[in-house]
Wavefront OBJ file of the C-alpha trace (Angstrom):
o trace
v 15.783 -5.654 3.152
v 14.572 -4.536 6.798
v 10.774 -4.386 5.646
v 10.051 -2.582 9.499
v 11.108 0.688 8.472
v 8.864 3.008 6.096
v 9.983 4.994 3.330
v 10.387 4.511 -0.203
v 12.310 1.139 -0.152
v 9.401 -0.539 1.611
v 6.901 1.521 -0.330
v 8.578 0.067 -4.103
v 8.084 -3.356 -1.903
v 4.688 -3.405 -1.575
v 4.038 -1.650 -4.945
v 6.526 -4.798 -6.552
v 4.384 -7.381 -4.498
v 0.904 -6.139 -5.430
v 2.644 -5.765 -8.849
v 3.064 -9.216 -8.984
v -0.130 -9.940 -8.090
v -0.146 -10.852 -4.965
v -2.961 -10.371 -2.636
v -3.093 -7.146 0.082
v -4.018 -10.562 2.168
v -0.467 -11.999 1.273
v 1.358 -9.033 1.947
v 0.275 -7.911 5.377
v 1.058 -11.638 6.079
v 4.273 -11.341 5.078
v 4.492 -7.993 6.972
v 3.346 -9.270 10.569
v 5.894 -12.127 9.887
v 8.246 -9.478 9.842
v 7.586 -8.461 13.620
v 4.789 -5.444 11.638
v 1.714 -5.072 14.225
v -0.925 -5.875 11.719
v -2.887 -2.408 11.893
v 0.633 -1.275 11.276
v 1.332 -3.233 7.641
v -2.205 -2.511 6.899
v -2.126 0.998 7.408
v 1.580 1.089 5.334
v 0.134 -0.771 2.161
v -3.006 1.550 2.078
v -0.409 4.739 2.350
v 1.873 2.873 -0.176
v -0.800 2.445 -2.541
v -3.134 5.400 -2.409
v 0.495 7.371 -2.411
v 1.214 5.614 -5.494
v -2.056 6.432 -7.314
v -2.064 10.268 -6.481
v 1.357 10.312 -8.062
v 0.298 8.417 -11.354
v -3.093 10.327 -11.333
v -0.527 13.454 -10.921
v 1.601 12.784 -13.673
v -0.786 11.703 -15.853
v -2.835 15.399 -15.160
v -5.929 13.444 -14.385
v -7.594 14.322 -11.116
v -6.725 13.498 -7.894
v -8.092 10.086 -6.342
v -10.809 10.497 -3.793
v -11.736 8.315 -1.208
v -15.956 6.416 -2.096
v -18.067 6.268 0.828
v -19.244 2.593 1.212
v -22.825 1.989 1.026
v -25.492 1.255 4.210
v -26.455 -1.670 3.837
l 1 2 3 4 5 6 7 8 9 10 11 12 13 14 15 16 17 18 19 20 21 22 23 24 25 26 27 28 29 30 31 32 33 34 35 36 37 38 39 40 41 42 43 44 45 46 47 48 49 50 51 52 53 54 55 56 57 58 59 60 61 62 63 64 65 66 67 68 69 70 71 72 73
């Protein structure tokens, strides 16, 4: 699979890989192996995953997720 382009292929991907268990670390890696800019798989994983929740949270009728401001130290 050419991992470069978006879309749903890559997006099942990353959802497999974290799946699996394997670290957001570990992914991007494998990514910018992959000739990804690493902003670029970092940005993809985030979309893949926070995609992926607002369709379970969807289907599930719960609300939707919403983004936590971190706290100042």
């Amino acid at each position: 699979m050419d991992l470069r382009h978006t879309g749903p292929e890559l997006d099942g991907w990353i959802l497999a890989q974290v799946g699996a268990g394997q670290s957001p670390e570990a992914v991007v890696a494998t990514l910018v192996t992959r000739g990804w800019a690493e902003q670029a798989a970092i940005d993809a994983i985030d979309t893949a995953v926070r995609d992926h929740l607002a369709r379970h949270a969807r289907d599930a009728g719960l609300p939707a997720p919403a983004r936590v401001p971190a706290p100042v130290a």
